[in-house]
N, C-alpha and C positions, 0 to 999 in steps of 0.2 A: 578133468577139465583144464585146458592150458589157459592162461591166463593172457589175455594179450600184450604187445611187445612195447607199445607206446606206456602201459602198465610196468614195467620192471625196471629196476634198477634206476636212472640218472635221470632218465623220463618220469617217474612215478615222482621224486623227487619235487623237481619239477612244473608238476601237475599240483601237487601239494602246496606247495610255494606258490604258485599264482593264485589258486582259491582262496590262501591266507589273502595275499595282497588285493585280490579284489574285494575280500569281505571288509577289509580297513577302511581300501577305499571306497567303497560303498557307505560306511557311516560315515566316514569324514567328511563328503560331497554330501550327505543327507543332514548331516546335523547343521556344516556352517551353508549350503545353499539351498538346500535345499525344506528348509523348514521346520525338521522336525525338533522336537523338544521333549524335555524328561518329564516326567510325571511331578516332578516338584513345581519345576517353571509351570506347566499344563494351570497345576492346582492355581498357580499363583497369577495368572494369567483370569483365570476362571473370575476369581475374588477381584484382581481389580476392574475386571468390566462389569460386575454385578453391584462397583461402589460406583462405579462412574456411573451407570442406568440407576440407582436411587438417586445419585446429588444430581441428575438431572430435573432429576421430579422435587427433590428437598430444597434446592438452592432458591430456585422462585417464592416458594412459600416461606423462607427462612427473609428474602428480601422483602416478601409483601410487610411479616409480622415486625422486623428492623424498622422499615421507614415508616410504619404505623405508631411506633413507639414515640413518647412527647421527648423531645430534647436530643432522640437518639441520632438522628444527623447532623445535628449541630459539633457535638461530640466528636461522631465520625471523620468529619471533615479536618475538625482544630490536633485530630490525632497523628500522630506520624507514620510512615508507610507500614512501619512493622509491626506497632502497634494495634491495628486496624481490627483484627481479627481477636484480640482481647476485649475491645468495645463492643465488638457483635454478641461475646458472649456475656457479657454483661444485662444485656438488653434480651437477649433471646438464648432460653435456658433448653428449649425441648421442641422443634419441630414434629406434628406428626406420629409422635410420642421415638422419636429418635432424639439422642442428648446429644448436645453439643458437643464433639472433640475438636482436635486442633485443623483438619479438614478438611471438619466441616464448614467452621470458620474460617478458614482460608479465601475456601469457597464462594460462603456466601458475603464475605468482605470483596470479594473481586464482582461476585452479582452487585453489590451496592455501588463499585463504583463504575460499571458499566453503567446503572442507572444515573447515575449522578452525571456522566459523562456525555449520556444522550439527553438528559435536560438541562443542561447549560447552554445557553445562550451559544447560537457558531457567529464567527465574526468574521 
């Protein structure tokens, strides 16, 4: 069986050579535009949209059990910005039987002061 002519020698070469360079350029146009991602990022991607759908649901209920609390917006308020989110945990140890980390608290110090924000007084 002969081998065809565009197969041999300088051609074959070549042919080799573009299929490398197309397979390059096929992940490199795939990875930066085209979307894809490695199975780490995938993973890590996974995790943070399955904390952001709980602190959707945990943030309200961490702000109801906060402003429920005697003294604990008082507190809140006289606190400074960075602070904020150590007062919450002060006050509120366990959501939903989920424990308080740093944000979570973050979180639900930015829920308290949305609240605070939309019952103040507009002038």
């Amino acid at each position: 069986m002969r081998v065809p002519e565009f197969l041999q020698g300088e051609a074959r070469t070549r042919i080799l050579q573009g299929i490398a360079l197309g397979a390059v350029a096929a992940v490199t146009i795939g990875f930066t535009w085209g979307g894809w991602v490695t199975g780490g990022t995938a993973t890590a991607m996974t995790a943070m949209a399955e904390s952001k759908g709980r602190m959707s649901v945990l943030v309200p209920m961490c702000v109801a059990q906060f402003t429920a609390a005697d003294g604990a917006l008082a507190k809140f308020k006289g606190a400074g910005p960075y602070s904020r989110d150590n007062v919450i945990g002060e006050y509120v140890k366990t959501v939903a039987s989920t424990s308080m980390d740093y944000s979570f608290a973050r979180a639900c110090a930015a829920g308290v002061e949305a609240e605070l924000s939309k019952a103040a007084p507009k002038s």
